[in-house]
N, C-alpha and C positions, 0 to 999 in steps of 0.2 A: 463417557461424555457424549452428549448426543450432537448430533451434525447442527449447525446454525449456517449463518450467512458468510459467515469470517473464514469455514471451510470449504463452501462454495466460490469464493472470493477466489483465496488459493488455487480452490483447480482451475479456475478459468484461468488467471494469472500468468500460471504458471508452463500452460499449456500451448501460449502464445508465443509466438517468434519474435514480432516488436515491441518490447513491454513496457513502452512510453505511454504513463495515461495522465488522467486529468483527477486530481479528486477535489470536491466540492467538500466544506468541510461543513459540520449544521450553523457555525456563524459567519458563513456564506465566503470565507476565504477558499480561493482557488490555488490551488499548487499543482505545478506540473513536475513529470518526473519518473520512476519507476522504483520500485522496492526492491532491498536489496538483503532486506532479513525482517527476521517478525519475532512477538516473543509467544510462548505457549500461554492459553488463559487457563484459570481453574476454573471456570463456569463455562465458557467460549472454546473454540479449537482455535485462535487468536486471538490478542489481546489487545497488543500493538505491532504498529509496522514502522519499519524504516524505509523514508522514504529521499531519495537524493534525486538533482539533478541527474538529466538524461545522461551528461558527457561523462558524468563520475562514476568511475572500473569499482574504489576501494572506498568503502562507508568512514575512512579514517585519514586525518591529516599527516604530516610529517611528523606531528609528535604526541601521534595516536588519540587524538580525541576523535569522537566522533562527527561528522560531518553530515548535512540534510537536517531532516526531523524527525520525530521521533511520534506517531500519531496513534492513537488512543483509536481502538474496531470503535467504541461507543459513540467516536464524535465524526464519524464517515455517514455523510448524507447520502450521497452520488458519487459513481466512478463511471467516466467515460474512458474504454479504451480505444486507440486510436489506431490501431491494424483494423480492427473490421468496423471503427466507428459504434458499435454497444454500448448502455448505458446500464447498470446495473444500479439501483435503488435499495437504500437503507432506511 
């Protein structure tokens, strides 16, 4: 599988200390928040992200459903992260 953006994405991500960012989605919906799992693609090196508010530790409720949203690598326009202020372009 060859490297894209969605593995770029991750190491920056992941390599941050405050992992609160902003993403712009391409129908211009904004969510804040940080990722807390992803799923593997078969074309992509990510496919989707999970994505939850800042305060929330576990992506799951008390009776296990999942909690945040569930975002498609395809429909990420922009991500600003907010430790160093960076913008990263989809």
């Amino acid at each position: 599988m060859k490297s894209d953006l969605s593995l770029e994405l991750y190491d920056k991500y992941f390599k941050l200390k405050n992992r609160i960012i902003e993403v712009e989605l391409k129908n211009h919906l904004l969510l804040t928040g940080k990722f807390i799992g992803f799923f593997r693609g078969n074309t992509t090196y990510i496919s989707k992200w999970h994505l939850v508010e800042a305060n929330v530790l576990l992506g799951l409720d008390a009776f296990g459903f999942v909690v945040g949203k569930i975002i498609n690598q395809k429909d990420i326009f922009k991500i600003r992260f907010l430790e160093d202020n960076s913008i990263m372009n989809f």
